[in-house]
C-alpha positions as CSV (number, residue, x, y, z in Angstrom):
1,X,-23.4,-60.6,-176.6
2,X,-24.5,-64.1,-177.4
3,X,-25.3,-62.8,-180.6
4,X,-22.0,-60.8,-181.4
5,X,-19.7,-64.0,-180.5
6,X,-19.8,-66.2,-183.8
7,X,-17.9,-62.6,-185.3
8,X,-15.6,-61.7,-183.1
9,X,-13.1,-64.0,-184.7
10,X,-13.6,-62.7,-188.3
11,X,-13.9,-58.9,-186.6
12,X,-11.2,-59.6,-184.1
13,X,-8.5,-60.6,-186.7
14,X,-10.3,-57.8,-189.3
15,X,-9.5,-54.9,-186.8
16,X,-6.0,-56.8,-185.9
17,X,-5.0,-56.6,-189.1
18,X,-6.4,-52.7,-190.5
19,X,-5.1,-50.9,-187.0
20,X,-1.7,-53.3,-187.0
21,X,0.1,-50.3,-185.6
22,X,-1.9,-49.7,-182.6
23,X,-2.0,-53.5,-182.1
24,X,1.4,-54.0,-182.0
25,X,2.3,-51.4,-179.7
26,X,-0.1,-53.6,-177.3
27,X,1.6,-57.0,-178.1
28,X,3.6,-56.7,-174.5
29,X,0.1,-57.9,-173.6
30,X,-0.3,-61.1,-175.3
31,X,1.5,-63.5,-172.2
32,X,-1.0,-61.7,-169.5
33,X,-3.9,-62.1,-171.9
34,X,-2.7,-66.0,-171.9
35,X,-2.3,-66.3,-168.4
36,X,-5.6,-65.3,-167.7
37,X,-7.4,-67.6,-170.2
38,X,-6.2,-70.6,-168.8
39,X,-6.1,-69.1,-164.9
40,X,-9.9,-68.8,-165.7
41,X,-10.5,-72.0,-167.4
42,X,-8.6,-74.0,-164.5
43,X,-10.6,-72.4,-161.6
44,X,-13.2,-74.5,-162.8
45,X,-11.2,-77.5,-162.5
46,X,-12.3,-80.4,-160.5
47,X,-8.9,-82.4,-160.1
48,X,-11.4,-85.5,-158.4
49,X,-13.3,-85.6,-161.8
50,X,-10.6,-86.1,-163.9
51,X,-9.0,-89.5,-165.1
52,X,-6.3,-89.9,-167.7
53,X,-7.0,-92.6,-170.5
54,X,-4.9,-94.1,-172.7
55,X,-5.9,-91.9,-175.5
56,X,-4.6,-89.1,-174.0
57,X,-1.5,-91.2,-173.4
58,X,-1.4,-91.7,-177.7
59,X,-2.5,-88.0,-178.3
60,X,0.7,-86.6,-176.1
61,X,3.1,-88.9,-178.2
62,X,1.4,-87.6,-181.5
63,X,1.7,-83.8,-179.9
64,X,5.6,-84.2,-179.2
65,X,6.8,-87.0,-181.6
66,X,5.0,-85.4,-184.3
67,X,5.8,-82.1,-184.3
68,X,9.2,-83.5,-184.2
69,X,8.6,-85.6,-187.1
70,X,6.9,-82.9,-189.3
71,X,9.8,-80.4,-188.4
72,X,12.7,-83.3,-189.9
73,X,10.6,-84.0,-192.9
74,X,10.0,-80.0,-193.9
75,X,13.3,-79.0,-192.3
76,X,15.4,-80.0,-195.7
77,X,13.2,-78.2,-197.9
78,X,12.8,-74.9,-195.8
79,X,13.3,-74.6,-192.1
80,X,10.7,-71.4,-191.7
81,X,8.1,-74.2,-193.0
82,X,9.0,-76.6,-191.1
83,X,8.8,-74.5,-187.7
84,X,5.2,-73.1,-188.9
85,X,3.8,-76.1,-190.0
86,X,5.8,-78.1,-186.5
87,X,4.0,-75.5,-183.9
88,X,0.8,-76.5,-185.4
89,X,0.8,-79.9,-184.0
90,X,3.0,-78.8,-181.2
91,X,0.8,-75.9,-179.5
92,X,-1.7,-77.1,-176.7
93,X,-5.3,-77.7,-176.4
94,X,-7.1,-75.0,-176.7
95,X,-8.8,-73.2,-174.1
96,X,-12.3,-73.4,-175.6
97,X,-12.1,-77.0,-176.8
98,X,-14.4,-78.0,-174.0
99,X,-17.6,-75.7,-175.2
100,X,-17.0,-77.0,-178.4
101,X,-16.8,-80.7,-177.2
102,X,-20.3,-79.5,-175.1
103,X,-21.7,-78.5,-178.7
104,X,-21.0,-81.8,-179.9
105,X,-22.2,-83.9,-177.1
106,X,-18.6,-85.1,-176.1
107,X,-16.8,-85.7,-172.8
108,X,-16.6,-82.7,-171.9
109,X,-14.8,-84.2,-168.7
110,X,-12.1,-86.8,-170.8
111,X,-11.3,-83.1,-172.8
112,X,-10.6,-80.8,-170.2
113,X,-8.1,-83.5,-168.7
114,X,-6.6,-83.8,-171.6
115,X,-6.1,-80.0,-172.4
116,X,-4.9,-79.6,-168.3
117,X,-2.1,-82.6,-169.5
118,X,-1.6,-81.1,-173.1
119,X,-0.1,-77.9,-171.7
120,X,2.1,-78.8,-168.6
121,X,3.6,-81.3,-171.2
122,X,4.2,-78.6,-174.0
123,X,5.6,-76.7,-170.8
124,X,8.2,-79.2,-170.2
125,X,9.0,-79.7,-173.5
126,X,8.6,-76.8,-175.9
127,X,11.9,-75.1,-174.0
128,X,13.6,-78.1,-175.2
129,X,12.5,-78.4,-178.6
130,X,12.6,-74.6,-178.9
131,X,16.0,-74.7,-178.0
132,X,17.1,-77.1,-180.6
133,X,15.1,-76.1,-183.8
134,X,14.1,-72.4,-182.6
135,X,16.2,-68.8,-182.7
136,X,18.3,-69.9,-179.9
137,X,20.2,-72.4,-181.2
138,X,23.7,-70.0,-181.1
139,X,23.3,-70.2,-177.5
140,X,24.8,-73.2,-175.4
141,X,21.7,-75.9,-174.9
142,X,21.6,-75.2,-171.6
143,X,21.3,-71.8,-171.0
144,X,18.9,-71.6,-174.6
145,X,16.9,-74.1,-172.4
146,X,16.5,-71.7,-169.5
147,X,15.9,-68.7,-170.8
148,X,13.1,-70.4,-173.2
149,X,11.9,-72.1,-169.8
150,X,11.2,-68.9,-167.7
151,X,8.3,-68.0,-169.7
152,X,7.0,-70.8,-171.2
153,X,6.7,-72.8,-168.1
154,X,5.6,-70.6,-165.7
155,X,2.4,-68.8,-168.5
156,X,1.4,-72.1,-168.5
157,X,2.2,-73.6,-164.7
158,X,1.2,-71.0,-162.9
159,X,-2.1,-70.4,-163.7
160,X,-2.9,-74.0,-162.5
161,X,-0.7,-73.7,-159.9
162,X,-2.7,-70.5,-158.6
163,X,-6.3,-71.8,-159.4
164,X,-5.1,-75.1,-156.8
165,X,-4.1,-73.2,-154.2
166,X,-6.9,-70.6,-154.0
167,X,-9.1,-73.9,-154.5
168,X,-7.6,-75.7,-151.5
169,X,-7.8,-72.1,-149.4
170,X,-10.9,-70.0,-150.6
171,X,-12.7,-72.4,-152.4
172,X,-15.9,-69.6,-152.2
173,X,-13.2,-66.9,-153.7
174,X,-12.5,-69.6,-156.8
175,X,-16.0,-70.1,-157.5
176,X,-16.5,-66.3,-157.7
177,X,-13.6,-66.0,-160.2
178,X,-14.6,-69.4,-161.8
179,X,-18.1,-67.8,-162.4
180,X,-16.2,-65.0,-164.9
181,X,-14.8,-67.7,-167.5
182,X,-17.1,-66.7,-170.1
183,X,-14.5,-63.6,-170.3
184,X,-11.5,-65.9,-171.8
185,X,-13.8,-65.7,-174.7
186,X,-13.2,-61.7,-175.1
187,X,-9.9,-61.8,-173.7
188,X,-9.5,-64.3,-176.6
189,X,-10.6,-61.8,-179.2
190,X,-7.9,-59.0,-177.9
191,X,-5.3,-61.2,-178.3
192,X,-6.3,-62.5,-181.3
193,X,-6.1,-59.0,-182.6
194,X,-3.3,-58.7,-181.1
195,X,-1.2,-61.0,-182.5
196,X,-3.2,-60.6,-186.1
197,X,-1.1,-57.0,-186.3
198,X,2.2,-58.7,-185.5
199,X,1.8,-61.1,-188.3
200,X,0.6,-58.3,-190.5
201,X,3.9,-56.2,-189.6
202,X,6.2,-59.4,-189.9
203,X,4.6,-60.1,-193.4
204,X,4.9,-56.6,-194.5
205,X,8.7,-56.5,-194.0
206,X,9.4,-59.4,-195.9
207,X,10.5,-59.1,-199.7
208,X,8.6,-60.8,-202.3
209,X,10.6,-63.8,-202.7
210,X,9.1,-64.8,-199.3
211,X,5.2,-64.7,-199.8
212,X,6.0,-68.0,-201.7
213,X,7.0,-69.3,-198.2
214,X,3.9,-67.5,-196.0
215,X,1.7,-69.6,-198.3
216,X,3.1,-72.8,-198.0
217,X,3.6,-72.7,-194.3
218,X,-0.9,-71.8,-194.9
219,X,-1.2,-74.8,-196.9
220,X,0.8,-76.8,-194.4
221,X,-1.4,-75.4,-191.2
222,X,-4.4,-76.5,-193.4
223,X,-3.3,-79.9,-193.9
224,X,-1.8,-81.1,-190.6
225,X,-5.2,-79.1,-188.7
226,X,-7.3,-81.8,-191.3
227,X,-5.0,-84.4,-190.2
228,X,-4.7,-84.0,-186.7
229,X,-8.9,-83.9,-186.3
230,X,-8.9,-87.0,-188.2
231,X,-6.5,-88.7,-186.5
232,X,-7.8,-87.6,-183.3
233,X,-11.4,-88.9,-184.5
234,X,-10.1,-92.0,-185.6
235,X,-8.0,-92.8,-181.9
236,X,-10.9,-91.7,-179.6
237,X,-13.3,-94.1,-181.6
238,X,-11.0,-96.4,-180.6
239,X,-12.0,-96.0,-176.8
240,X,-15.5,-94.5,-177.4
241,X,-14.1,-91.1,-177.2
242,X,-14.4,-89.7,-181.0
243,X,-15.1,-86.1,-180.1
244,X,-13.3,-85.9,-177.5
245,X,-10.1,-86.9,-179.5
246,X,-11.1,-84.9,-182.2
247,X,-11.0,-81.8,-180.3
248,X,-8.0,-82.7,-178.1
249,X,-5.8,-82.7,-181.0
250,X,-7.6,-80.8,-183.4
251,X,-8.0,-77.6,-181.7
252,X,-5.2,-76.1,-180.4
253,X,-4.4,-72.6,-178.4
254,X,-3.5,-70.7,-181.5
255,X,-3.0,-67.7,-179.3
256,X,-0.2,-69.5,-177.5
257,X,1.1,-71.1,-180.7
258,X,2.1,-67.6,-182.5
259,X,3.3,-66.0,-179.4
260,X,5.5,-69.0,-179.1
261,X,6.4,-68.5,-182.7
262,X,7.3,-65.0,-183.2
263,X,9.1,-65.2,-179.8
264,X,11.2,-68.5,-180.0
265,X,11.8,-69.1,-184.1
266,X,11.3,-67.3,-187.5
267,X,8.3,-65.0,-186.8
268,X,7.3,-65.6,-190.2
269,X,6.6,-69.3,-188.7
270,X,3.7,-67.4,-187.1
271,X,1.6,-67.6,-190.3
272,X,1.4,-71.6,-189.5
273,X,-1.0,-71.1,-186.1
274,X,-2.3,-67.9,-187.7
275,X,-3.9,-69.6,-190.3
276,X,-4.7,-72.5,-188.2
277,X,-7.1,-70.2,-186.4
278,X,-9.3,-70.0,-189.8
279,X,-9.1,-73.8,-190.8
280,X,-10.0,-75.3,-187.0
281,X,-12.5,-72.3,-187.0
282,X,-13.8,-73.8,-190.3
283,X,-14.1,-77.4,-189.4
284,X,-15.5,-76.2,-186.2
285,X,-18.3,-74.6,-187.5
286,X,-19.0,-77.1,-189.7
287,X,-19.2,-80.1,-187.4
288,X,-21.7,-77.6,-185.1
289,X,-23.8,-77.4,-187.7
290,X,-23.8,-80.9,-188.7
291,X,-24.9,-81.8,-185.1
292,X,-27.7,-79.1,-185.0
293,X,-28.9,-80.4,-188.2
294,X,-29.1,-84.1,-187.2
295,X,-31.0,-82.9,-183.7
C-alpha cells in the first residue's frame, strides 16, 4: 500500500473524472467521508500538548480577512472568480498537513494546533461569510446563517467534540480508533473522486462562454496556493516556525473546500479548490524531495 499511495491522487481524481456518473450518484457521501477524516485525525489529539502562538494568531486573520479581501477585489470583475479563488484561502488546514510537516522536519505539534484552531474558526465563520457572498443571499441573513450553520459547524465540531469525550471516558477505545488514522488517507482518495465527478458534471453543463471563467478561477487557485505557502514561510520564520507556517496556510482541506463550494455558492467556484488539489500537491512534492535530497 505504501507503494500505491504517491498515485492515488492522480488515480483517484483519474477514475473521479472517467466514471463521473457513478461518482456522483455517491456524492451524498462526501460530509460522512469528512467527518471521519477529521474524527480520526483528532483521536490522536493530545489537548495538554498543544499551545497556540502568535503565528497561528496572524495565519487565522490572513485565513478570514483574506479570503474577504480576495473575494472584494475579484468580486467587480466576476463574482464566480471571486468565490473560487476566496475558498482557496478560506478552506481549513488540511488533514494531512501534519505528515507532510513530519516529512519536512517541522513542528509537527505547533501544526496540528493550528489545523484543530483553523477549522472551529472556519466553523464559526464560513456560515457567515457564506451567507453574505454565497447562494443564499435571497434569504434573510439570519435564517441564511442557520441553515448554512447546521452543517458546516457540526462536520467540523463534532468530530472533536466526539474524539474528547470518548478520550475523557474510554481513553483505551480512542487509542484503538486512533491507531486506524492511516485510513483518512483512503477515505481521502474516495472523496476525492468523489467530488472530481461533480466538478466534471458541473463543467459539462456549462456553455462555452464559461470555460473562460473555469480557467481563470485555475489560474487564481494557482496563484493564491503560491502565495499563501510563501506567506506562510515567511510569518513562521518569523517565530522559528517556517514549515510549520508554510503548511498551516498552504495546504488546505480541499475536500472540505469544494463540498463547501458546490453546496453554498456557484458550483462552478468548485474548480478553485479542485485545482488547488494539483498545485499544493505540486509544491508538496517538491519541497519532499528537496528535503530528501539535502539528507
Amino acid at each position: 500500500m505504501k507503494k500505491l499511495k504517491p498515485y492515488m491522487m492522480p488515480t483517484a481524481i483519474t477514475v473521479g473524472a472517467v466514471f463521473y456518473k457513478f461518482f456522483t450518484l455517491l456524492s451524498f457521501l462526501t460530509p460522512y467521508l469528512i467527518f471521519a477524516m477529521l474524527f480520526l485525525t483528532y483521536c490522536n489529539l493530545k489537548l495538554d500538548r498543544m499551545r497556540l502562538s502568535r503565528l497561528h494568531l496572524w495565519m487565522i486573520l490572513i485565513q478570514i480577512f483574506g479570503s474577504l479581501a480576495v473575494f472584494l477585489i475579484l468580486s467587480p470583475i466576476n463574482v464566480t472568480l471571486a468565490q473560487g479563488v476566496m475558498i482557496c484561502v478560506l478552506a481549513p488546514t488540511g488533514t494531512a498537513a501534519p505528515v507532510i510537516t513530519g516529512m519536512l522536519k517541522g513542528n509537527i505539534a505547533s501544526l496540528t494546533t493550528y489545523s484543530l484552531v483553523s477549522n472551529m474558526v472556519v466553523a464559526l465563520a464560513a456560515p457567515v461569510i457564506f451567507s453574505l457572498v454565497g447562494s443564499y443571499q435571497n434569504l434573510p441573513f439570519f435564517e441564511s446563517f442557520l441553515a448554512i450553520s447546521q452543517r458546516v459547524f457540526v462536520l467540523l465540531f463534532l468530530p472533536f467534540a466526539l474524539a474528547m469525550v470518548l478520550q475523557k471516558f474510554t481513553p483505551a477505545i480512542t487509542i484503538k480508533i486512533g491507531s486506524f488514522s492511516s485510513l483518512s488517507f483512503y477515505l481521502w482518495s474516495l472523496a476525492l473522486g468523489i467530488v472530481t465527478g461533480r466538478t466534471v458534471i458541473f463543467i459539462m453543463q456549462q456553455n462555452g462562454t464559461s470555460h473562460f471563467i473555469e480557467v481563470m478561477v485555475a489560474v487564481g487557485a494557482l496563484i493564491v496556493c503560491v502565495g499563501q505557502f510563501l506567506v506562510g514561510r515567511g510569518l513562521g520564520k518569523q517565530y522559528d516556525d517556517t514549515v510549520a507556517g508554510g503548511q498551516g496556510l498552504g495546504q488546505k482541506n480541499t475536500i472540505l473546500a469544494i463540498w463547501m463550494a458546490q453546496m453554498y455558492l456557484n458550483p462552478i467556484a468548485s474548480i478553485g479548490p479542485g485545482a488547488y488539489v494539483l498545485w499544493q500537491n505540486i509544491i508538496n512534492s517538491y519541497q519532499v524531495w528537496l528535503k530528501r535530497k539535502s539528507l
